[in-house]
C-alpha positions as CSV (number, residue, x, y, z in Angstrom):
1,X,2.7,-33.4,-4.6
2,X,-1.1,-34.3,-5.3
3,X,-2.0,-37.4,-8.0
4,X,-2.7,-35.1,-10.1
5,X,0.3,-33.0,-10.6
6,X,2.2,-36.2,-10.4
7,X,0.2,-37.7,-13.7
8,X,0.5,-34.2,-15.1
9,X,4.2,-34.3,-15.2
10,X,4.3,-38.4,-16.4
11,X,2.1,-37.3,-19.0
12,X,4.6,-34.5,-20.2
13,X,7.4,-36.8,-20.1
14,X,5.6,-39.3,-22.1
15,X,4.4,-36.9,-24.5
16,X,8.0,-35.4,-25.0
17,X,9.3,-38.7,-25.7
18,X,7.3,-39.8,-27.9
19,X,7.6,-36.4,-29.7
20,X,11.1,-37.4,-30.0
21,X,10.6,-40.6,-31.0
22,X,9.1,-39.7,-33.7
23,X,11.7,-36.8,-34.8
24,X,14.0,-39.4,-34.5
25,X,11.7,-41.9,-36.9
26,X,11.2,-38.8,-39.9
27,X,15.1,-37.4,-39.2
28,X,17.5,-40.0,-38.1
29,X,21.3,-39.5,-37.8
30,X,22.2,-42.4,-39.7
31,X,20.4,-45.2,-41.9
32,X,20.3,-48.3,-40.0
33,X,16.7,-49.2,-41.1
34,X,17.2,-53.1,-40.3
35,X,19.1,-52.4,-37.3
36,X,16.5,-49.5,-35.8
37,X,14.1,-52.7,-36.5
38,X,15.8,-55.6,-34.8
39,X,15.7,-53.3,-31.8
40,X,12.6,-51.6,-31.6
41,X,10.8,-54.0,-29.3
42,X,13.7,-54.6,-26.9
43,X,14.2,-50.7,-26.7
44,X,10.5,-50.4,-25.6
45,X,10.3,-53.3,-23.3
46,X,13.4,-51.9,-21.6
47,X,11.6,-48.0,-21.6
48,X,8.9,-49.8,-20.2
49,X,10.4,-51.5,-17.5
50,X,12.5,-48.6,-16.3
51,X,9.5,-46.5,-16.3
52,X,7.4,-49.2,-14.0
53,X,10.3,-49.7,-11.6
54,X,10.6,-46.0,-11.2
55,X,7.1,-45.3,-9.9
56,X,7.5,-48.3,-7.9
57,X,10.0,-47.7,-6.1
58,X,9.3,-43.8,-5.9
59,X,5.6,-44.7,-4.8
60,X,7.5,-47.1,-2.6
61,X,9.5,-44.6,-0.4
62,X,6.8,-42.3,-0.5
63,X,4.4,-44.7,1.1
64,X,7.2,-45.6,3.8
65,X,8.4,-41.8,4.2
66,X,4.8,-41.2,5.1
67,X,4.5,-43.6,7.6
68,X,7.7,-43.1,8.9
69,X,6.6,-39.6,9.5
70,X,3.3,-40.5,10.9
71,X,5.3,-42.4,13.6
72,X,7.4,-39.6,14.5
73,X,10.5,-41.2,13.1
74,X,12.8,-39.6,12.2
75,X,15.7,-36.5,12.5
76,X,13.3,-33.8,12.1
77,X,11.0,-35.4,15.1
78,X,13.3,-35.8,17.6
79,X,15.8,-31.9,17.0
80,X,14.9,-28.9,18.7
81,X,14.9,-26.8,16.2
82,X,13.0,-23.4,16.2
83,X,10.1,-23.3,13.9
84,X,11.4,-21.4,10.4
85,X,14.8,-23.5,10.3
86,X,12.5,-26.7,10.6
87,X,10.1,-24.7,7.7
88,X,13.6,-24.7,5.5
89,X,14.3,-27.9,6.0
90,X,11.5,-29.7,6.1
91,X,9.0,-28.2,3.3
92,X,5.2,-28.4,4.2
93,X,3.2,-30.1,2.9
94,X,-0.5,-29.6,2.7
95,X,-3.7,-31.8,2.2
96,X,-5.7,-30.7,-0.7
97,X,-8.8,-31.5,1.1
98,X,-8.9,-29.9,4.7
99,X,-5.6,-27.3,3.2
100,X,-4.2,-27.6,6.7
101,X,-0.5,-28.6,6.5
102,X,0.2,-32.1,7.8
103,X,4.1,-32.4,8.4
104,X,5.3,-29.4,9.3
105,X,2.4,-27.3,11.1
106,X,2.3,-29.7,14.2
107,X,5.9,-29.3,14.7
108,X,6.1,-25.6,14.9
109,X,2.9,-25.7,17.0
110,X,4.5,-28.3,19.8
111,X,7.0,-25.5,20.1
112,X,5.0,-22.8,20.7
């Protein structure tokens, strides 16, 4: 997945909850005006740290998946698998700039 589609789909996310948010604001279930208040800022510090320790860690293992990969670790890099079960397994995935694929493509052609 590119930057882009990444920050495509947190922008969605955002953008559909603060849609609801605001649903919630104009129609809410019940009237608990001084409560909804008290709790407002705790409720977004707590949105905002789940949502920061998300892409963290998720940018985390990507960073260490990649270089893992680089590295040929592995169980992918050491089987012998023929080349369209590794394809299932192990989806491709390509570099936006050259469009060759990285992961997957110099697997199947070791085995050719």
């Amino acid at each position: 997945m590119a930057i882009d589609a990444f920050l495509r789909g947190v922008a969605v996310l955002l953008a559909v909850m603060a849609m609801l948010a605001i649903v919630e604001t104009l129609l809410p279930l019940s009237r608990k005006r001084e409560w909804r208040r008290r709790h407002l800022l705790p409720n977004l510090q707590m949105a905002a740290v789940t949502l920061g320790l998300n892409f963290a860690f998720n940018a985390g293992a990507v960073l260490i998946t990649g270089w893992l990969a680089s590295r040929g670790f592995g169980v992918l890099a050491g089987a012998a698998l023929p080349p369209l079960p590794t394809l299932a397994i192990d989806r491709c995935t390509c570099c936006r700039r050259c469009g060759e694929c990285i992961a997957s493509t110099t697997r199947i052609r070791s085995w050719t």
